[in-house]
N, C-alpha and C positions, 0 to 999 in steps of 0.2 A: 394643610395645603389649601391654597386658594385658586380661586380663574373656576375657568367653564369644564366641566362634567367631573365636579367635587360633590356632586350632588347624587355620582352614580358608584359611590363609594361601599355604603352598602349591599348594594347588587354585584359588583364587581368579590368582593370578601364572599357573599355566599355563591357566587358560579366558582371559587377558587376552593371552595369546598366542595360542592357539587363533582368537579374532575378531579376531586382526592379522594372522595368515594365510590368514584368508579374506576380511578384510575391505579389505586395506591396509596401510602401518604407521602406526602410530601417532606421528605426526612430534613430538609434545609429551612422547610418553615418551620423551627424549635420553637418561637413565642410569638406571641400577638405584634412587638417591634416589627418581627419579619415581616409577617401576611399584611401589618397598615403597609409596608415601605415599598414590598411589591406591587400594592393594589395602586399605589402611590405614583410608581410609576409607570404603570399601567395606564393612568387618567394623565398621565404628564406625555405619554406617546400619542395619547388618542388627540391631545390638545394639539401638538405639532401638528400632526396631519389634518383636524379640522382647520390650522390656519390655512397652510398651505391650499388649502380644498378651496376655502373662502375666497381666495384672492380671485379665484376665474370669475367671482360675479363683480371684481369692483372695477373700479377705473385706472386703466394704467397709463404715467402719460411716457410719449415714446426716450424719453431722457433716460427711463430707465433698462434699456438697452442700450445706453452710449458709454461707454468706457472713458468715457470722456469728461465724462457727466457726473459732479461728488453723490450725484443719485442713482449710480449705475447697482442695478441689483440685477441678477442674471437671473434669477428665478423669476422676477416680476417683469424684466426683458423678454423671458422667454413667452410666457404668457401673452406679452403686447405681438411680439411677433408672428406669434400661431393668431390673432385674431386679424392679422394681416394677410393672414393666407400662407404665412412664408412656415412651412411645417418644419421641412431642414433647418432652417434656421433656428427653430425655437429648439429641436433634436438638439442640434450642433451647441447649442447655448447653456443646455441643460448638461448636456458633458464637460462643458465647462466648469458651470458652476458644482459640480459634483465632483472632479479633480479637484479639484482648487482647493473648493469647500469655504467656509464662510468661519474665519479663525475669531476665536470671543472677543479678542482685543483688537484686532486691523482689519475686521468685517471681510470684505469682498476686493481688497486691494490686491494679491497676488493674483487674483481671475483677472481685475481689472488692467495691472501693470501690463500681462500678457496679450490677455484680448484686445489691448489699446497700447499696445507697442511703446510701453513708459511713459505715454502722453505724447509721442512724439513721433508717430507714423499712423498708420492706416488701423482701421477697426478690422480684424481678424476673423470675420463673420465669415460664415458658411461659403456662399459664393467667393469673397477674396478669397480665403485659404484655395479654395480650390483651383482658382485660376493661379496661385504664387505661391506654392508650399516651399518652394526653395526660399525668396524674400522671407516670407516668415522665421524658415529656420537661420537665414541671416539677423535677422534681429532679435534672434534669440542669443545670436552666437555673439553681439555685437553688445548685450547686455549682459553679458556675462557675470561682471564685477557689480553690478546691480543685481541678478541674482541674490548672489552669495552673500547681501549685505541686507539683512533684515529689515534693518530701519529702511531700506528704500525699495524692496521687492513687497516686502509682506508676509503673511506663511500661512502655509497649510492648517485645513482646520483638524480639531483633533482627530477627527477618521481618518485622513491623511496625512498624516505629522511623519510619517518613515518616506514618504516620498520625494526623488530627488529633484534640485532645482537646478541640473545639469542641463545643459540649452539641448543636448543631445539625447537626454534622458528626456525632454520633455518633448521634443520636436518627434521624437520615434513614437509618444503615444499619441501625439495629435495625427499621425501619421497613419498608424495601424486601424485608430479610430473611425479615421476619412474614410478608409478604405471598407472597412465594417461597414459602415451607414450606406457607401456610395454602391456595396457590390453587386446589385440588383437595378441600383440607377440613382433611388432617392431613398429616405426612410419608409413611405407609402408601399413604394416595389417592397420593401422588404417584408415588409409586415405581409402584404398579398401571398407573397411567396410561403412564407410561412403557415398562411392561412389553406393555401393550396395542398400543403404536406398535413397539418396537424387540428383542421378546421379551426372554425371562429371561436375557441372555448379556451377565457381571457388565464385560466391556467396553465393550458398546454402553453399556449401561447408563449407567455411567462417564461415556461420550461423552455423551450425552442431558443429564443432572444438571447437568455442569462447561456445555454451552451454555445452558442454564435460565439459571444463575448471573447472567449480563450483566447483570440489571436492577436487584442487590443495589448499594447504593451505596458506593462505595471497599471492597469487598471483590470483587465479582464481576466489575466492567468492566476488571480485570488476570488475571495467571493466578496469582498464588502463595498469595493467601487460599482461592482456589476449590479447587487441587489441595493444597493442608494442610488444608484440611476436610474433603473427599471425601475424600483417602485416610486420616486420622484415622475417620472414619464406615466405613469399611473395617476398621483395626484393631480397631475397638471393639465389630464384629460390628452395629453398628446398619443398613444395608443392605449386600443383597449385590453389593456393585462391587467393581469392580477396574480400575486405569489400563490402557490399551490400549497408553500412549505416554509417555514425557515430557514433551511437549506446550511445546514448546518456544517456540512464538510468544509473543511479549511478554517472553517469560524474560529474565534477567539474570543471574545466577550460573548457574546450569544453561548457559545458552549460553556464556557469556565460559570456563564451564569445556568444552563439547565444543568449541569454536574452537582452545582450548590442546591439547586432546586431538586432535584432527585434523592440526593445521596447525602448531602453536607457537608461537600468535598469540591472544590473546584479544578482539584490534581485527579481526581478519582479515574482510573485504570478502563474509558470506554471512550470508543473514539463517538468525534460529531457526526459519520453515516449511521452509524450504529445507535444512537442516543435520536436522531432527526425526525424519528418514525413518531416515538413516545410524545417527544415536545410539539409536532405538528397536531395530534391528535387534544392535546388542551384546547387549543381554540375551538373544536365541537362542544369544549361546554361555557366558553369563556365567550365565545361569539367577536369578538374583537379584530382578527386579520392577524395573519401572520407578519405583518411586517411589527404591529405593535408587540405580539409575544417576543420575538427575536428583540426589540429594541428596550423592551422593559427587562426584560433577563438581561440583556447585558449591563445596563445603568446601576439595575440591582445588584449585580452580586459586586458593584464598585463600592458601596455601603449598605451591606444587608440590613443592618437596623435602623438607620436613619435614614429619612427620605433626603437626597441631595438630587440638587436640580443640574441634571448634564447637560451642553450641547452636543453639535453632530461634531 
């Protein structure tokens, strides 16, 4: 492996022993293959979220919030927006680009086709939507056959790959969404609100927000859109949270990889509440964040002996 904190490979290998002997062993690391491929990607999670972290000190110029723009990045959008002042908007931006998601081969063109009406209407930012959710869901419904036709919509990225591109299926999460973000007034009220019930402790926090989510439709009533957003809104300094847990109920790759990681079994007979406790408890010796445990357990048990490089 190569790139930045290949260098923290040794340390990473003896803290993954370190919570084997105090935790158990680890029946899924059988050979040294395993624990390089996990440590593997373990330093390949930590590198995602150092970029992403990085981007708040550089220079973004405003093109890339334009849908309009072959430089439209919604993550680097959203950034320019928050330094704007416009926080909803960078919110609203970030749930974009986390539907969407950014596919290996057609990058951010499904975010962008949407957000920028095909190229051929209004940019779909926080204030329109607001003021024209019915326009919107007209030009979803008016792009319908664009949609459905890959070469000209774009697709989901693999976190999102089951999700549907039905104008009504997509209009009802943009919908449910609005209404999450707006229920207190802006995303600020809401966070306060929150802060009001569970104080300023960026966990609770965390907790509060991902159980909010549930009413968001085909993003919020699972867990993997709720916790790549929240902790995306975490990198990108737009509130202060932070995951408590893995959060493993409902999970699919994060489980099928602690199942392998415990047991040696990716079927093995123990749900993800039940298994949530065990797996949140590594990061006391591994120090890394739960979002990196949860993301390198999933990558991993996709090829336990060889490192392969995944995206989101």
């Amino acid at each position: 492996m190569q790139g930045v904190h290949r260098d923290k490979k040794t340390d990473i290998l003896q803290r993954i022993l370190n919570a084997e002997q105090a935790l158990g062993p680890f029946l899924g690391l059988t050979n040294q293959k395993r624990r390089d491929c996990w440590a593997d990607q373990i330093i390949s999670s930590r590198r995602r979220i150092a970029y992403t972290e990085a981007l708040r000190s550089r220079d973004i110029d405003p093109s890339r919030a334009d849908p309009h723009s072959s430089a439209f990045d919604p993550i680097k959008g959203a950034i320019y927006l928050s330094r704007q002042g416009d926080l909803n908007g960078a919110v609203w931006l970030t749930f974009i680009s986390t539907h969407f998601g950014k596919h290996a081969i057609d990058g951010w063109k499904l975010a962008r086709n949407v957000y920028g009406s095909f190229n051929s209407g209004p940019t779909w930012d926080f204030a329109t939507y607001g003021n024209s959710q019915n326009r919107f869901e007209n030009m979803l419904a008016q792009n319908s056959q664009n949609l459905s036709n890959i070469s000209v919509s774009g697709r989901y990225s693999n976190h999102r790959k089951y999700e549907s591109k039905r104008p009504d299926a997509i209009a009802k999460t943009f919908r449910t969404f609005y209404e999450w973000q707006t229920q207190y007034g802006g995303f600020r009220d809401l966070i306060l609100s929150i802060h009001k019930e569970v104080g300023q402790e960026p966990t609770g926090t965390f907790h509060s927000l991902y159980n909010s989510m549930q009413s968001v439709s085909r993003f919020g009533g699972g867990r993997l859109g709720r916790f790549d957003f929240l902790t995306m809104l975490e990198k990108l300094d737009l509130a202060p949270i932070t995951p408590g847990s893995v959060y493993l109920a409902s999970a699919s790759g994060p489980l099928f990889g602690a199942r392998l990681l415990f047991f040696n079994d990716t079927d093995y007979g123990i749900s993800g509440k039940n298994l949530e406790g065990r797996v949140d408890q590594i990061d006391d010796y591994l120090d890394v964040g739960k979002q990196v445990i949860e993301d390198s357990l999933c990558n991993w048990q996709k090829s336990p002996d060889q490192y392969v490089y995944f995206r989101g």
